[in-house]
Biopython code that builds the backbone (N, CA, C, O; Angstrom):
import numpy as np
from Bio.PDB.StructureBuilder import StructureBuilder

atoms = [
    (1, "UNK", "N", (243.207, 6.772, 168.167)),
    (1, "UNK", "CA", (244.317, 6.000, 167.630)),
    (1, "UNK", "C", (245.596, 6.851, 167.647)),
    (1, "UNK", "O", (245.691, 8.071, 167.508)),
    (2, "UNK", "N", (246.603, 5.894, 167.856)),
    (2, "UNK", "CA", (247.902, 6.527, 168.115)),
    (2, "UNK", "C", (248.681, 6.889, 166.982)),
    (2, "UNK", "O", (248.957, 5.801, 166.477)),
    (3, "UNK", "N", (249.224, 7.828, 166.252)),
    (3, "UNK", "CA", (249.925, 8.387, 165.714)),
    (3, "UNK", "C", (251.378, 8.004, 165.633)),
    (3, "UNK", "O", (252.073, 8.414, 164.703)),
    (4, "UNK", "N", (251.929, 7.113, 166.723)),
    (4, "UNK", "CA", (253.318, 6.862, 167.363)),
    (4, "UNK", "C", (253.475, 5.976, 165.903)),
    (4, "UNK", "O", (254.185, 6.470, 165.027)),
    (5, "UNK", "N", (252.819, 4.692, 165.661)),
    (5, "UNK", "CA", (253.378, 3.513, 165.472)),
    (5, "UNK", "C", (253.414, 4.302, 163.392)),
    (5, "UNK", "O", (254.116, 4.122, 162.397)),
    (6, "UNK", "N", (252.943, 4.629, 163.534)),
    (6, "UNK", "CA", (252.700, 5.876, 162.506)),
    (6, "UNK", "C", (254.399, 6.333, 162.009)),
    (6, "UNK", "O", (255.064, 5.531, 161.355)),
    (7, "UNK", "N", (254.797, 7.298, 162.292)),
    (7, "UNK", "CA", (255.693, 8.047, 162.616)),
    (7, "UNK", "C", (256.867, 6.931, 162.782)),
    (7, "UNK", "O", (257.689, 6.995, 161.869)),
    (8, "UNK", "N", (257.077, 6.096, 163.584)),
    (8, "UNK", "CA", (258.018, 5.050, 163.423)),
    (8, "UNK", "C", (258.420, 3.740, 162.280)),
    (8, "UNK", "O", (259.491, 3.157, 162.111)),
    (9, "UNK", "N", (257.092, 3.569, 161.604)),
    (9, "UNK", "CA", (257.285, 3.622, 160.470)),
    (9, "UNK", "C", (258.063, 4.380, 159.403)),
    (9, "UNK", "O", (258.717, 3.958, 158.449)),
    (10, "UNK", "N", (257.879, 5.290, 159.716)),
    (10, "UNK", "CA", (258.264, 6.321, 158.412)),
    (10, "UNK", "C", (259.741, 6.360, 158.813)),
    (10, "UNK", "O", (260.646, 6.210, 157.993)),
    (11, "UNK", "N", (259.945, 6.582, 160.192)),
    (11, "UNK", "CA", (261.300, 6.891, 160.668)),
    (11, "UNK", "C", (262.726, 5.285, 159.942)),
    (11, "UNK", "O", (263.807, 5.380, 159.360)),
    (12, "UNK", "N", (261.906, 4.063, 160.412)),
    (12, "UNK", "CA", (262.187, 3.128, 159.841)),
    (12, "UNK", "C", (262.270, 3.134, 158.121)),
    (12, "UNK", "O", (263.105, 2.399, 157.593)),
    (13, "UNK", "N", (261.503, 3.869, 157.388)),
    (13, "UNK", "CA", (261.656, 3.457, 156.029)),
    (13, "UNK", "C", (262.687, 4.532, 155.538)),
    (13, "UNK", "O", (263.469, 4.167, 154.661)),
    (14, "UNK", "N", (262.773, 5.817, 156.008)),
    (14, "UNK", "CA", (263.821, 6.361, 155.868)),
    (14, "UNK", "C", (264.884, 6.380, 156.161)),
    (14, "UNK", "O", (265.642, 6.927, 155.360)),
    (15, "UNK", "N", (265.446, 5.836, 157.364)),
    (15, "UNK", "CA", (266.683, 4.833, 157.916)),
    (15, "UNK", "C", (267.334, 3.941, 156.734)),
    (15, "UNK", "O", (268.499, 3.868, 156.344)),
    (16, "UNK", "N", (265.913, 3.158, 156.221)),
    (16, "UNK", "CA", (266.564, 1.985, 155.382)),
    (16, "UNK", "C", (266.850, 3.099, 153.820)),
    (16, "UNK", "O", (267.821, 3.108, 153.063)),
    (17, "UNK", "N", (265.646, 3.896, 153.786)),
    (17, "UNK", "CA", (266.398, 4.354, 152.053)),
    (17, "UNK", "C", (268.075, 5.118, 152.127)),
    (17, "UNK", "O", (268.752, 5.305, 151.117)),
    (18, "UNK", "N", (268.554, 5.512, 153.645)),
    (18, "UNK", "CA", (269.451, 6.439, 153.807)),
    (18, "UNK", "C", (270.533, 5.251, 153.340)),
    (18, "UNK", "O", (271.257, 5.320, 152.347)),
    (19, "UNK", "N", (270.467, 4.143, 154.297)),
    (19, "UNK", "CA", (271.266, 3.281, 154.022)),
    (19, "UNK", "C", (271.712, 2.235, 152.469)),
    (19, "UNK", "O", (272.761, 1.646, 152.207)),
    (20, "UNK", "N", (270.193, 2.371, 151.549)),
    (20, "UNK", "CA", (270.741, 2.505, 150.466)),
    (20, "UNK", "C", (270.922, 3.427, 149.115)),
    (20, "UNK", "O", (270.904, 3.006, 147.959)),
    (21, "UNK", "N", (271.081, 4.636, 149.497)),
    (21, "UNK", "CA", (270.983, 5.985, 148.581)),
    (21, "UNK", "C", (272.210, 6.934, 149.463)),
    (21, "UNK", "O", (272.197, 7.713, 150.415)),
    (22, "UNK", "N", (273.253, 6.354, 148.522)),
    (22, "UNK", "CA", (274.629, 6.915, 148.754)),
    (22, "UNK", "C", (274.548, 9.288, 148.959)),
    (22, "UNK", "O", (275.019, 10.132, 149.722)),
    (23, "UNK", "N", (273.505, 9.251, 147.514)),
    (23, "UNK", "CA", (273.402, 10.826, 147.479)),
    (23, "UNK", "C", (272.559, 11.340, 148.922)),
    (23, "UNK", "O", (272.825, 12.323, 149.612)),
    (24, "UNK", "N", (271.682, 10.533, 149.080)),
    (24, "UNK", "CA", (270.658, 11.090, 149.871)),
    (24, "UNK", "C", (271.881, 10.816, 151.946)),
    (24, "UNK", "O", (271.729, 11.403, 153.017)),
    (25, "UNK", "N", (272.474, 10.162, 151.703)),
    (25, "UNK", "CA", (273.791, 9.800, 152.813)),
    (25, "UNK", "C", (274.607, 11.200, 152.712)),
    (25, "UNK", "O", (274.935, 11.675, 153.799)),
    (26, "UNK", "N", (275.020, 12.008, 151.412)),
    (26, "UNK", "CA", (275.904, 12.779, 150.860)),
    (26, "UNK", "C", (275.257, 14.175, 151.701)),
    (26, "UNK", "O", (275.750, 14.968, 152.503)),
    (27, "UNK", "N", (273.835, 14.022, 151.045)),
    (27, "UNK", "CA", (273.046, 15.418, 151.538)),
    (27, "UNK", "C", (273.074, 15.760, 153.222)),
    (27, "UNK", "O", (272.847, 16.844, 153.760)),
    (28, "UNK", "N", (273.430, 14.466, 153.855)),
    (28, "UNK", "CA", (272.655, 14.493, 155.507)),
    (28, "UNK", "C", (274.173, 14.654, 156.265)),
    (28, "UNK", "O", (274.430, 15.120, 157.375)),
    (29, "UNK", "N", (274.937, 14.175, 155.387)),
    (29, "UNK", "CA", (276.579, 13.775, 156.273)),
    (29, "UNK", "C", (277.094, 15.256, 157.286)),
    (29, "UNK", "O", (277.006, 16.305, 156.647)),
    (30, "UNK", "N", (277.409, 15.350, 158.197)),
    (30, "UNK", "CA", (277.641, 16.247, 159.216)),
    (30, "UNK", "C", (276.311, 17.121, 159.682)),
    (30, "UNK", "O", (276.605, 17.860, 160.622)),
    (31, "UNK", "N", (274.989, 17.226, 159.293)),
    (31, "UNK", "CA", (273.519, 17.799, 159.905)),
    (31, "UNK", "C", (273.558, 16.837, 161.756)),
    (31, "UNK", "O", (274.286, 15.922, 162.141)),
    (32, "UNK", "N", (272.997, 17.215, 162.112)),
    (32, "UNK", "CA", (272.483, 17.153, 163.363)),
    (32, "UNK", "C", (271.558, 17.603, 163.788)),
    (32, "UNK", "O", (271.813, 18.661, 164.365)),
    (33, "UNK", "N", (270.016, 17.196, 163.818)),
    (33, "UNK", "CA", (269.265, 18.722, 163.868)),
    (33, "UNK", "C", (268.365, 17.538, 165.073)),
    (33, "UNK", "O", (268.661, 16.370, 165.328)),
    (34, "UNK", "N", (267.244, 18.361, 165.612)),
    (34, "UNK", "CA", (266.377, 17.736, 166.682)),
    (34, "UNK", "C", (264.721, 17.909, 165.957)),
    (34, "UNK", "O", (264.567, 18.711, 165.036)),
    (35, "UNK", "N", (263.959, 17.368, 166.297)),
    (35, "UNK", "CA", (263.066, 17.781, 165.626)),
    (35, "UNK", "C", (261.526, 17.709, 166.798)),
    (35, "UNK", "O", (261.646, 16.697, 167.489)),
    (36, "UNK", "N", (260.615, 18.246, 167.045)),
    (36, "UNK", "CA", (259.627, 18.280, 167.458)),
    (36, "UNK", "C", (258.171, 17.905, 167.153)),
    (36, "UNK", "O", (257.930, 19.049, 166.765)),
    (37, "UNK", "N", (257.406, 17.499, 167.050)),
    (37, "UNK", "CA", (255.994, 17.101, 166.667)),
    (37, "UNK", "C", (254.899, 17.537, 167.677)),
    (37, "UNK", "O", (254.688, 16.736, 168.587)),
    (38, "UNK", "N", (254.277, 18.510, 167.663)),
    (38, "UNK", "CA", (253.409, 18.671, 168.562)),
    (38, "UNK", "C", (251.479, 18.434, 168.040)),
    (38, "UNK", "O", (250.798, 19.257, 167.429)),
    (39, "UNK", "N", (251.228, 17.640, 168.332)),
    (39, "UNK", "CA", (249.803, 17.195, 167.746)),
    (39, "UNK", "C", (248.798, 17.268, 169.345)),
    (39, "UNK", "O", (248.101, 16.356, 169.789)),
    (40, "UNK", "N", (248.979, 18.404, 169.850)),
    (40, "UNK", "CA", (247.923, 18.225, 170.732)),
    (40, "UNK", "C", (248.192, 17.250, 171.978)),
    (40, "UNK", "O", (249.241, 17.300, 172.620)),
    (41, "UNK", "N", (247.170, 16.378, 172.255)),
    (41, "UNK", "CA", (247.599, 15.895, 172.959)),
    (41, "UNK", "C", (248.767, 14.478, 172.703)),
    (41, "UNK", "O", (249.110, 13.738, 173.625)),
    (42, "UNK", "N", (249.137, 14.367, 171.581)),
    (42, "UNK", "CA", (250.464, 13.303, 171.621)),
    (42, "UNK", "C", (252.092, 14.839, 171.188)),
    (42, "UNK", "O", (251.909, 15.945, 170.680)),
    (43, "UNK", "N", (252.975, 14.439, 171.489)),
    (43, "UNK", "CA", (254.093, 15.136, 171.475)),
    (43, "UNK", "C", (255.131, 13.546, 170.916)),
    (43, "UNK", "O", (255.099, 12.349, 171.203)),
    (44, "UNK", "N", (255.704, 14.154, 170.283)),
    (44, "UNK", "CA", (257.022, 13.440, 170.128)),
    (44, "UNK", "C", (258.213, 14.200, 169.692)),
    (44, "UNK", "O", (258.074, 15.402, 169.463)),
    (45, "UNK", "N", (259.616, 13.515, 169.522)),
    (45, "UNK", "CA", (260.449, 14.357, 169.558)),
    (45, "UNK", "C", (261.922, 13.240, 168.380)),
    (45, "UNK", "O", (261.680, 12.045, 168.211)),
    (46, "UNK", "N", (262.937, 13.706, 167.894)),
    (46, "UNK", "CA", (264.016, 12.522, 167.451)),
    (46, "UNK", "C", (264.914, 13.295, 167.091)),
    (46, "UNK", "O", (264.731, 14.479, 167.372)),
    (47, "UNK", "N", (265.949, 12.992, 166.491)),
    (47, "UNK", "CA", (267.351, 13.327, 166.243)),
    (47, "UNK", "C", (267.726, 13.024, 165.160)),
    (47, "UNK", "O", (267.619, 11.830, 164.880)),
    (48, "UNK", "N", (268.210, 13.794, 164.297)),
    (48, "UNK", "CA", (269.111, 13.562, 162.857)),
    (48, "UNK", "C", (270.046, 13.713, 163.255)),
    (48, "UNK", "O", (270.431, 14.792, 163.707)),
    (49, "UNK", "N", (271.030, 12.164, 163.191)),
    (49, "UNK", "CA", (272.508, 12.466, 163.525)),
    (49, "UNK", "C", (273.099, 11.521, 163.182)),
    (49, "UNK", "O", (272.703, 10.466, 163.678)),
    (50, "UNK", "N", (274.178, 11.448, 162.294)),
    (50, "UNK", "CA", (275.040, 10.103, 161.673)),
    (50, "UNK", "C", (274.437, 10.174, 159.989)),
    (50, "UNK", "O", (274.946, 9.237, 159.374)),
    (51, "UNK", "N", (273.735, 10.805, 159.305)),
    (51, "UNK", "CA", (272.585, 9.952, 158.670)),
    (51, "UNK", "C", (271.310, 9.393, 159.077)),
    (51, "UNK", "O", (270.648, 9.312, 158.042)),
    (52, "UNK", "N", (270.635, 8.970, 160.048)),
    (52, "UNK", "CA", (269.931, 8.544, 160.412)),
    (52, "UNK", "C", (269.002, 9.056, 161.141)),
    (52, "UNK", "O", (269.270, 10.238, 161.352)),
    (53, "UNK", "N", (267.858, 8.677, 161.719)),
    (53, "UNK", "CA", (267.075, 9.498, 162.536)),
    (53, "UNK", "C", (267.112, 8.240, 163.665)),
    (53, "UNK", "O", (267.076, 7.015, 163.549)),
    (54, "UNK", "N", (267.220, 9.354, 165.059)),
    (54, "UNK", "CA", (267.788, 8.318, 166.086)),
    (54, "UNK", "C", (266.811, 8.963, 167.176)),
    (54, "UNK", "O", (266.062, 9.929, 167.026)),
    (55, "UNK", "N", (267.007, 8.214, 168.257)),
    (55, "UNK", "CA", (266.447, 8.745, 169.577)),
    (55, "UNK", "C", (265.362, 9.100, 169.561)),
    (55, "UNK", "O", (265.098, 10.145, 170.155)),
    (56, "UNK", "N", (263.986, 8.141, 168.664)),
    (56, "UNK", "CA", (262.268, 9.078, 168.628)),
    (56, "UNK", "C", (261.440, 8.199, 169.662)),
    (56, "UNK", "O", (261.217, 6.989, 169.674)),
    (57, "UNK", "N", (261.071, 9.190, 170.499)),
    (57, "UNK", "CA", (260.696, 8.836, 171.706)),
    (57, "UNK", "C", (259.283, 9.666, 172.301)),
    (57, "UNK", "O", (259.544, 10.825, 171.978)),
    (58, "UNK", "N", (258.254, 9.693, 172.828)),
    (58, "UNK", "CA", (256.881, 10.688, 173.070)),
    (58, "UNK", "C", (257.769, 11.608, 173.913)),
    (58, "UNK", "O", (258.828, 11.211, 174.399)),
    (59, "UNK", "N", (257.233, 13.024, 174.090)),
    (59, "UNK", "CA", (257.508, 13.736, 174.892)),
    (59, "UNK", "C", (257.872, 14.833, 174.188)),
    (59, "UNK", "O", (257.894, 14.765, 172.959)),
    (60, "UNK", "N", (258.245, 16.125, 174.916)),
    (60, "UNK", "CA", (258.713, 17.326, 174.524)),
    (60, "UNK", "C", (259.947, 17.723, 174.507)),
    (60, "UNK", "O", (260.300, 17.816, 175.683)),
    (61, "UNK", "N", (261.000, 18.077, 173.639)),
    (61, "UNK", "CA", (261.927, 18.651, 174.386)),
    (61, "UNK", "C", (262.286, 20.247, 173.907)),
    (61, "UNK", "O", (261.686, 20.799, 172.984)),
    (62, "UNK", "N", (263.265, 20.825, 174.621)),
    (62, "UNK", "CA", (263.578, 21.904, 174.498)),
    (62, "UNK", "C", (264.661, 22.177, 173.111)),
    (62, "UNK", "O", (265.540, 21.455, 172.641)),
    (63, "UNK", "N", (264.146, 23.605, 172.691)),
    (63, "UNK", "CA", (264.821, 24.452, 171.571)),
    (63, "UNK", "C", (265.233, 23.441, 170.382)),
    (63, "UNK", "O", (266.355, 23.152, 169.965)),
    (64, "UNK", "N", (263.975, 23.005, 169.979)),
    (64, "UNK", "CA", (264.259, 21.837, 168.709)),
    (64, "UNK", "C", (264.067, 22.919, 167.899)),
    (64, "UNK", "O", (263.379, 23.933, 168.020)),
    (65, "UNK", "N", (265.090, 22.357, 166.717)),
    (65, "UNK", "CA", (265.492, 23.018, 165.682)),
    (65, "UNK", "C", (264.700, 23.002, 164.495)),
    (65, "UNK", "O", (264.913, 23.697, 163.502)),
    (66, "UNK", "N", (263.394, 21.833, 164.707)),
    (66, "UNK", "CA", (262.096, 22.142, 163.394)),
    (66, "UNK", "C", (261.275, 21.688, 164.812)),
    (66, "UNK", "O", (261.706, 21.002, 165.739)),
    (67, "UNK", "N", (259.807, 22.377, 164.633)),
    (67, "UNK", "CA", (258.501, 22.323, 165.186)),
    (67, "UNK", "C", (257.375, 22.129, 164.060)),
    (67, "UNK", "O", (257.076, 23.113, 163.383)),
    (68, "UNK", "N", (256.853, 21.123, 163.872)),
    (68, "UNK", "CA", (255.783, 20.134, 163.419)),
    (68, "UNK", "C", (254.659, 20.438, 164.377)),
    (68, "UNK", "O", (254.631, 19.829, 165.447)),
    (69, "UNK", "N", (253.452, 21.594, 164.000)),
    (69, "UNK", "CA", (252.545, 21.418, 164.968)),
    (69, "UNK", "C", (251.174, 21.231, 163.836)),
    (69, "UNK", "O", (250.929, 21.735, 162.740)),
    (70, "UNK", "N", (250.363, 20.126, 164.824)),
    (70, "UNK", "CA", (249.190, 19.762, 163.666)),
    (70, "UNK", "C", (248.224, 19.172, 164.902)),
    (70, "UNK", "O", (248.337, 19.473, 166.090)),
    (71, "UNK", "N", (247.194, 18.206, 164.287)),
    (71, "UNK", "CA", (246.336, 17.744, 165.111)),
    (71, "UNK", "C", (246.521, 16.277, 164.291)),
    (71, "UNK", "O", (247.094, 16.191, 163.205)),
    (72, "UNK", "N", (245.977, 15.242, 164.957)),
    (72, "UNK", "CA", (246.413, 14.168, 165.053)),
    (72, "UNK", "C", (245.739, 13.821, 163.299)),
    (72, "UNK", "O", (246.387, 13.446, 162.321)),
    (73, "UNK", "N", (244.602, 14.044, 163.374)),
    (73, "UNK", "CA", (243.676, 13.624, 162.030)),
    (73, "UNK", "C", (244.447, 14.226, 160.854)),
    (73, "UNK", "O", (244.629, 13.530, 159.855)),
    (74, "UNK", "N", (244.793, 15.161, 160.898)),
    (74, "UNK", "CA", (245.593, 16.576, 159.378)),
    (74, "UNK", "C", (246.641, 15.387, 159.702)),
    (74, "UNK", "O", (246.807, 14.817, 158.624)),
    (75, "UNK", "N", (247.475, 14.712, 160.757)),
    (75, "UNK", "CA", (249.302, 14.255, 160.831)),
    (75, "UNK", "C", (248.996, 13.450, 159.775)),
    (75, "UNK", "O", (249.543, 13.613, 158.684)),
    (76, "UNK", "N", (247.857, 12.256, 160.050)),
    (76, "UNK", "CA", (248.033, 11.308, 159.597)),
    (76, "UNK", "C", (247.563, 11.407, 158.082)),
    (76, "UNK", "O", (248.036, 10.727, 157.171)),
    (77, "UNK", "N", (246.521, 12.394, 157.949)),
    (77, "UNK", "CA", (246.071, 11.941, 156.464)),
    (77, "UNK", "C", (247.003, 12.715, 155.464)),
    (77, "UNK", "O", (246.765, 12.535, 154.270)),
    (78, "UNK", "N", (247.973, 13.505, 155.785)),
    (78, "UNK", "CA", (248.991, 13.939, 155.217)),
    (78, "UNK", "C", (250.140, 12.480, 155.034)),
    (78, "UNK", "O", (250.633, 12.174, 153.948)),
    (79, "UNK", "N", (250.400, 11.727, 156.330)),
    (79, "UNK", "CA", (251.366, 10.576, 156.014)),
    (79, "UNK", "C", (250.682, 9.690, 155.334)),
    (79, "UNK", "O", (251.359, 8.837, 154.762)),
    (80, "UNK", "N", (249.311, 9.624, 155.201)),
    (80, "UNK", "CA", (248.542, 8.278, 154.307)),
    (80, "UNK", "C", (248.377, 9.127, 152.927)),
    (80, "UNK", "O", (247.714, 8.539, 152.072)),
    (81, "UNK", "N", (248.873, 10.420, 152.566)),
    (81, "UNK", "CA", (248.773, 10.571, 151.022)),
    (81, "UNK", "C", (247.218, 11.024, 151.094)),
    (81, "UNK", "O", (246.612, 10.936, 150.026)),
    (82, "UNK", "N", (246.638, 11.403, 151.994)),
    (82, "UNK", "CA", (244.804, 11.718, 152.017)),
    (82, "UNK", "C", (244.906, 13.459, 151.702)),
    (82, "UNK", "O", (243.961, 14.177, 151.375)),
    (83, "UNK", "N", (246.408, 13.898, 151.916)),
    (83, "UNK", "CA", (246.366, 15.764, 152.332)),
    (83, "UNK", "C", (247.630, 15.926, 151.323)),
    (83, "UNK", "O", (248.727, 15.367, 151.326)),
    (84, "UNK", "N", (247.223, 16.631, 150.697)),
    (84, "UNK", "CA", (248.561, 16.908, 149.840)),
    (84, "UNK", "C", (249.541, 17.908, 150.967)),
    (84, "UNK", "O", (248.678, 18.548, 151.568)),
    (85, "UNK", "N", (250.799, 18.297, 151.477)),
    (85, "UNK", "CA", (251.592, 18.826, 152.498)),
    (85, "UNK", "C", (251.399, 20.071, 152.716)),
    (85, "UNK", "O", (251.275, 20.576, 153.832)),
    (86, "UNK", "N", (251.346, 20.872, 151.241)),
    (86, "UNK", "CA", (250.905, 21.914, 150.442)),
    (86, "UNK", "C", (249.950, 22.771, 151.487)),
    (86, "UNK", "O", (250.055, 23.741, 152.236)),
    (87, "UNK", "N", (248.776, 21.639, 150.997)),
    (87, "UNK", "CA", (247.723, 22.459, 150.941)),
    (87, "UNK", "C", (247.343, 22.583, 152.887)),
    (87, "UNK", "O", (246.821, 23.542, 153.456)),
    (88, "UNK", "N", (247.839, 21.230, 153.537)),
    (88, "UNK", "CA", (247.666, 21.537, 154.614)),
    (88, "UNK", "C", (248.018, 22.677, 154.949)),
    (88, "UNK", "O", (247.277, 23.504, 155.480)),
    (89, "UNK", "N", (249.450, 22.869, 154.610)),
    (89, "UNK", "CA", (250.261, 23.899, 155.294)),
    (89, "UNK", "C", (249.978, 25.413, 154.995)),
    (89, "UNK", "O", (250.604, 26.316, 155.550)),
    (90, "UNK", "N", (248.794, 25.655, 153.895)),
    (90, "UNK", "CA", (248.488, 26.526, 153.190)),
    (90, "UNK", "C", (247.210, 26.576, 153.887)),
    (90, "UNK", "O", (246.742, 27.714, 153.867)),
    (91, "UNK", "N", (246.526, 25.764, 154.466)),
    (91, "UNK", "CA", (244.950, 26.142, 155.274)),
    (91, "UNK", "C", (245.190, 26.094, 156.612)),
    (91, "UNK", "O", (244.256, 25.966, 157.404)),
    (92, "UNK", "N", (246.549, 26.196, 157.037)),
    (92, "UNK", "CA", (247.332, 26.254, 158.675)),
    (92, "UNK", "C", (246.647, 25.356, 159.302)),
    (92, "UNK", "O", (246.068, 25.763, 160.309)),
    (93, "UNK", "N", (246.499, 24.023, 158.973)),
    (93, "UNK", "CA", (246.463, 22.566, 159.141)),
    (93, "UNK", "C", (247.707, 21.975, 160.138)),
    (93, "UNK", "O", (247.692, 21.294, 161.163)),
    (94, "UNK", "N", (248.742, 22.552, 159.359)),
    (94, "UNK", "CA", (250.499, 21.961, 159.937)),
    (94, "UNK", "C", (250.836, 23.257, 159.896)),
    (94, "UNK", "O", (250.495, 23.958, 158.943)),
    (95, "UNK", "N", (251.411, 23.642, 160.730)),
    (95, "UNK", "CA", (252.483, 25.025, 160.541)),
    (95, "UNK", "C", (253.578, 23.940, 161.188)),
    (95, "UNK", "O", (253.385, 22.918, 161.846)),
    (96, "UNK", "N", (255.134, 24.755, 160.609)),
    (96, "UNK", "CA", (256.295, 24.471, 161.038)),
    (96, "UNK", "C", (256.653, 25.688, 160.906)),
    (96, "UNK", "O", (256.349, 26.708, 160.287)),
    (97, "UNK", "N", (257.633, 25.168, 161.915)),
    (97, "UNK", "CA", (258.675, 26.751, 162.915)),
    (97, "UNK", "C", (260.061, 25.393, 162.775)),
    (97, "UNK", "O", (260.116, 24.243, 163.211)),
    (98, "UNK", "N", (261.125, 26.318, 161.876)),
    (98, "UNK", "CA", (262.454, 26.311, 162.242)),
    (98, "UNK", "C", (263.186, 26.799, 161.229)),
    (98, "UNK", "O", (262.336, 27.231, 160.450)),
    (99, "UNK", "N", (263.947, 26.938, 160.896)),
    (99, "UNK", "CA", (265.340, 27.394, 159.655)),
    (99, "UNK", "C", (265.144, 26.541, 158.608)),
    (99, "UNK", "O", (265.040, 25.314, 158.580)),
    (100, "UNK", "N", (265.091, 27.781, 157.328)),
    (100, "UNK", "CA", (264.319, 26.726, 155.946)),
    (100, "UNK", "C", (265.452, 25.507, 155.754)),
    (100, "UNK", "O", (265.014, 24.424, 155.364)),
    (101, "UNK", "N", (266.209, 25.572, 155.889)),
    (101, "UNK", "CA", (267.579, 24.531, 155.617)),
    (101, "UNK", "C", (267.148, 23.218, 156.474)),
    (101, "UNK", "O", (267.189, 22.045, 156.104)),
    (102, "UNK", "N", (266.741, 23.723, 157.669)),
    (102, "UNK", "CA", (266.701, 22.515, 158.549)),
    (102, "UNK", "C", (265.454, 21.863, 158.198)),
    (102, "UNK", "O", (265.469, 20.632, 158.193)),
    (103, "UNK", "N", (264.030, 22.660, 157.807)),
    (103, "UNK", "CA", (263.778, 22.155, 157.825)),
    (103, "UNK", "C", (262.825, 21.364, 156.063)),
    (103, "UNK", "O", (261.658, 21.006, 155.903)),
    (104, "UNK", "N", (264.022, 21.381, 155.084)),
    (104, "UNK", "CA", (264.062, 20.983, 153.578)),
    (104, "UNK", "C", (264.614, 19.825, 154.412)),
    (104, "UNK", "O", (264.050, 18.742, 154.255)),
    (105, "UNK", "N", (265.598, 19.888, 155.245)),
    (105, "UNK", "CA", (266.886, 18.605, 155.066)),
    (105, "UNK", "C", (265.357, 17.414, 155.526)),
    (105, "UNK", "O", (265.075, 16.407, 154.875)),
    (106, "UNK", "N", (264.656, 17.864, 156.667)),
    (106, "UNK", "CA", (263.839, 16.609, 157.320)),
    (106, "UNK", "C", (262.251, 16.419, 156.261)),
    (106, "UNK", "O", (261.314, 15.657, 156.494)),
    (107, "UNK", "N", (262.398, 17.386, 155.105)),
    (107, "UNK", "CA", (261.225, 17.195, 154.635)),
    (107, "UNK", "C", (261.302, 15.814, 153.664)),
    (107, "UNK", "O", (260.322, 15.283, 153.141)),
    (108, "UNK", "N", (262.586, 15.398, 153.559)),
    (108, "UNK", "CA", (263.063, 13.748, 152.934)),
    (108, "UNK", "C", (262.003, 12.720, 153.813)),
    (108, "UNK", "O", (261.311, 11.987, 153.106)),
    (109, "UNK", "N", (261.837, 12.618, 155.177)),
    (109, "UNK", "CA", (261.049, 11.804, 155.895)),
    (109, "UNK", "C", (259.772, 11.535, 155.611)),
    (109, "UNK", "O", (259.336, 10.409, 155.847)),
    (110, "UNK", "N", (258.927, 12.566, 155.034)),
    (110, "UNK", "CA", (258.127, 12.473, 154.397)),
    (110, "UNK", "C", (257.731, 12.627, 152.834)),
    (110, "UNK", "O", (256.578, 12.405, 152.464)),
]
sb = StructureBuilder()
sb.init_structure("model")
sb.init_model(0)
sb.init_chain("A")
sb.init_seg("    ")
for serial, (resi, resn, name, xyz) in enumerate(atoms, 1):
    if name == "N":
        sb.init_residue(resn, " ", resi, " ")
    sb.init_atom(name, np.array(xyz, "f"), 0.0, 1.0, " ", f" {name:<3s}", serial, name[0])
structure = sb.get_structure()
């Protein structure tokens, strides 16, 4: 099972809280960051820019500014509330690679 429709969800519900949570608009206003997901064999990739998360599409791209690497089973039971973030990230379940700033600003998505 695919992970995508997953992930676009979330991307969608955070779109809509940006649009109504003036502070959480305040926190993001001028960021731009890229972000990466590497789960093995699915990859995806999107853009924080405007407020919003834009451009999430499968694939890899170059010198993203947060790296999300996990396996598909740890992605999801962390987004279904099954993995506390914590503890994944504490039994190197998920490691992330990028700049703590960048990547607090995208930890709102989840």
């Amino acid at each position: 099972m695919s992970v995508e429709p997953m992930i676009q969800e979330l991307i969608d519900k955070f779109n809509t809280k940006v649009d109504s949570d003036e502070k959480l608009r305040d926190e993001l206003k001028g960021l731009s960051k890229t972000a990466f997901i590497d789960l093995g064999d699915e990859k995806y990739n999107f853009t924080l820019k405007d407020e919003h998360i834009q451009n999430f599409s499968a694939g890899e791209i170059e010198n993203p500014d947060v790296t999300i690497t996990s396996d598909p089973e740890t992605f999801m039971g962390v987004m279904e509330g099954k993995i506390k973030p914590m503890k994944a990230f504490a039994l190197r379940k998920v490691k992330i690679k990028g700049d703590i700033s960048d990547i607090m600003s995208l930890r709102k998505l989840f």
